[in-house]
C-alpha positions as CSV (number, residue, x, y, z in Angstrom):
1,X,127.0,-97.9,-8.3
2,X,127.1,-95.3,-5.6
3,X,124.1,-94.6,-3.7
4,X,122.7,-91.4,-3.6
5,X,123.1,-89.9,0.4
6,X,119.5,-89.4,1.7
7,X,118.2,-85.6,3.0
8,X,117.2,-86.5,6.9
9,X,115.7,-83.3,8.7
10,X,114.9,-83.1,12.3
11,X,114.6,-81.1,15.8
12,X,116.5,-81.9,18.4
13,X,113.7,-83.7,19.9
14,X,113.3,-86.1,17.4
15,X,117.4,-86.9,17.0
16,X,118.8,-90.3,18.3
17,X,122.0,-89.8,20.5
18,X,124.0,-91.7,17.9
19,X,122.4,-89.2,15.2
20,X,123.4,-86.2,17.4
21,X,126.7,-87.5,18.1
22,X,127.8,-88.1,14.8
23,X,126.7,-84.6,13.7
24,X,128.7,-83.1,16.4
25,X,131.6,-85.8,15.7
26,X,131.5,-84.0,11.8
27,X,131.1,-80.0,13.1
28,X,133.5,-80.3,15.3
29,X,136.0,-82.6,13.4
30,X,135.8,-79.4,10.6
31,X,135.3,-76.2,12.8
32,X,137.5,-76.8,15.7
33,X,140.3,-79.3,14.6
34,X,140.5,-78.9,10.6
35,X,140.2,-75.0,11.0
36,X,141.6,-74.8,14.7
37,X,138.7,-72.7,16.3
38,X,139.0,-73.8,19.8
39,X,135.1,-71.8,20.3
40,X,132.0,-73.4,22.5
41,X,130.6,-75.6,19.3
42,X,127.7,-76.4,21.6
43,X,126.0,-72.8,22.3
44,X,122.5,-74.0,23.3
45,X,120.8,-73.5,19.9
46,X,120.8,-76.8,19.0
47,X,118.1,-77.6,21.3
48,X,116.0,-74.9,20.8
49,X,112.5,-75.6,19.8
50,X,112.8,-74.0,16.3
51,X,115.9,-75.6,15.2
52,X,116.1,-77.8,12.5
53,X,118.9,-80.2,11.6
54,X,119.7,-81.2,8.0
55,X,122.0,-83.4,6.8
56,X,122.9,-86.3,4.1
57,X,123.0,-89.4,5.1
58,X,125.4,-92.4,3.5
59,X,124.6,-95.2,5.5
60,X,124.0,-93.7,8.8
61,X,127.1,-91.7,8.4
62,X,126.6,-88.0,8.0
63,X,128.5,-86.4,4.9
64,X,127.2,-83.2,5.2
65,X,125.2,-81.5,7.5
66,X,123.8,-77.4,8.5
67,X,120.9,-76.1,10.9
68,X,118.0,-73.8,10.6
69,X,118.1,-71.3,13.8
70,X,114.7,-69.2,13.8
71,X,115.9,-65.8,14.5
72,X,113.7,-63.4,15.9
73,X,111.3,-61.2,13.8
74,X,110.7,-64.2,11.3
75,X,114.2,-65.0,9.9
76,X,115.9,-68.3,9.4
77,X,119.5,-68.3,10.2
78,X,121.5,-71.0,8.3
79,X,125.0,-72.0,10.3
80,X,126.8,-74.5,10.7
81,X,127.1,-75.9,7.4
82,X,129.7,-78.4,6.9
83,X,131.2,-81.2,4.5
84,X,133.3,-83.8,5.1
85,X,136.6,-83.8,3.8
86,X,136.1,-87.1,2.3
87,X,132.8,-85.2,0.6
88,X,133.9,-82.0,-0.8
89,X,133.6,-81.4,-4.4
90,X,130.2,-83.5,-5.0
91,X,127.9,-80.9,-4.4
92,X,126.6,-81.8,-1.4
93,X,126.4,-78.5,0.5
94,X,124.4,-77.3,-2.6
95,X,122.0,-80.0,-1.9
96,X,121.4,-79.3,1.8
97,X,120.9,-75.5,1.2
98,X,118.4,-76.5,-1.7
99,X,116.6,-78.6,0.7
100,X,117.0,-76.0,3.6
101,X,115.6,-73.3,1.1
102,X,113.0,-75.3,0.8
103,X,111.9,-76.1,4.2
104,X,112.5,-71.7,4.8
105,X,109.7,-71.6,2.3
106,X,108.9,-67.6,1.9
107,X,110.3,-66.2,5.4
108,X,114.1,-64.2,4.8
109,X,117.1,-66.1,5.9
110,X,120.4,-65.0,7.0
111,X,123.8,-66.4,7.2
112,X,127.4,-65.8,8.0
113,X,129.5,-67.2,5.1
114,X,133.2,-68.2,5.2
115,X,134.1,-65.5,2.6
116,X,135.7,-67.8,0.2
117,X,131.7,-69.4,0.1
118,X,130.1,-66.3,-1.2
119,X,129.9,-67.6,-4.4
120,X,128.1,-70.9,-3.7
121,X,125.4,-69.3,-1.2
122,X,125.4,-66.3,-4.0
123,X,123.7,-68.9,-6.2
124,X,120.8,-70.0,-3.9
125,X,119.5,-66.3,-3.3
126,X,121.9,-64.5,-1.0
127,X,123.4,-61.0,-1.1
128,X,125.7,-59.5,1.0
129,X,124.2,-57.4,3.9
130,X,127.2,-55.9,5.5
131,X,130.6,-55.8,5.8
132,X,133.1,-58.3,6.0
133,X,134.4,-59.7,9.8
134,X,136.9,-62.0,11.0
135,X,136.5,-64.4,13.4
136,X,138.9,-67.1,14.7
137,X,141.1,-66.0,12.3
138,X,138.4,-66.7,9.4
139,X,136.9,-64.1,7.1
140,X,133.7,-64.1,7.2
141,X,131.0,-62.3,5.2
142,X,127.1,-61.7,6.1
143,X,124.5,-62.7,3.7
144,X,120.6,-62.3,3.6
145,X,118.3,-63.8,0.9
146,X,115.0,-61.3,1.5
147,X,111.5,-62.9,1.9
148,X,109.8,-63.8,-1.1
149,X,106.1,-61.8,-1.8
150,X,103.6,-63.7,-3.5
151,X,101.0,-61.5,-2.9
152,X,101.3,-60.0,-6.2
């Protein structure tokens, strides 16, 4: 029987090189060979003190992985969220942004969605906030899930 792949979170600070290779290894497998993006994967965010790293874990080998960027004014911004081929189809990015939803608690989140993806980050929350873009020859739609107000 399968194992189920285990939810690891973590800043940079607290990532093994091996752990932060192999999440590159994956990002960059899918954004810049599988999709051929030739773009600077590594933009300095990763490091930042607010970033968090998500991803499943089979066995120390990462099947799916995004990161949390605080924005400023209080947002999350979700990027980077990636499956590996080998992966897709068993609901694994649905599982990250569940746990990623989780950890963004009540503060609004934003994201830049692949536009074929609408759908699956249309059904953790998210609207469309704008019009649609493309970049590196990939359409590309924003989407914002507002804070939630439990005041009431």
């Amino acid at each position: 029987m399968p194992q189920t792949p285990v939810t690891r979170i973590a800043s940079f600070a607290e990532l093994d090189a091996r752990t932060f290779h192999d999440l590159l290894r994956l990002r960059i497998d899918v954004f810049v060979v599988e999709q051929a993006c030739p773009y600077p994967e590594l933009d300095g965010r990763d490091v930042e003190p607010g970033t968090r790293h998500l991803w499943l874990d089979d066995g120390g080998t990462p099947l799916a992985y995004l990161r949390i960027l605080a924005d400023p004014g209080g947002v999350a911004r979700i990027g980077r969220v990636v499956v590996a081929p080998e992966a897709r189809g068993s609901g694994h990015a649905g599982r990250l942004m569940v746990a990623a939803l989780e950890l963004v608690g009540d503060r609004p989140c934003a994201l830049e969605a692949q536009s074929h993806l609408v759908g699956l980050y249309a059904r953790h929350g998210f609207a469309v906030s704008g019009p649609g873009y493309v970049e590196d020859g990939i359409p590309h739609t924003p989407m914002r899930r507002e804070g939630i107000d439990r005041s009431q």
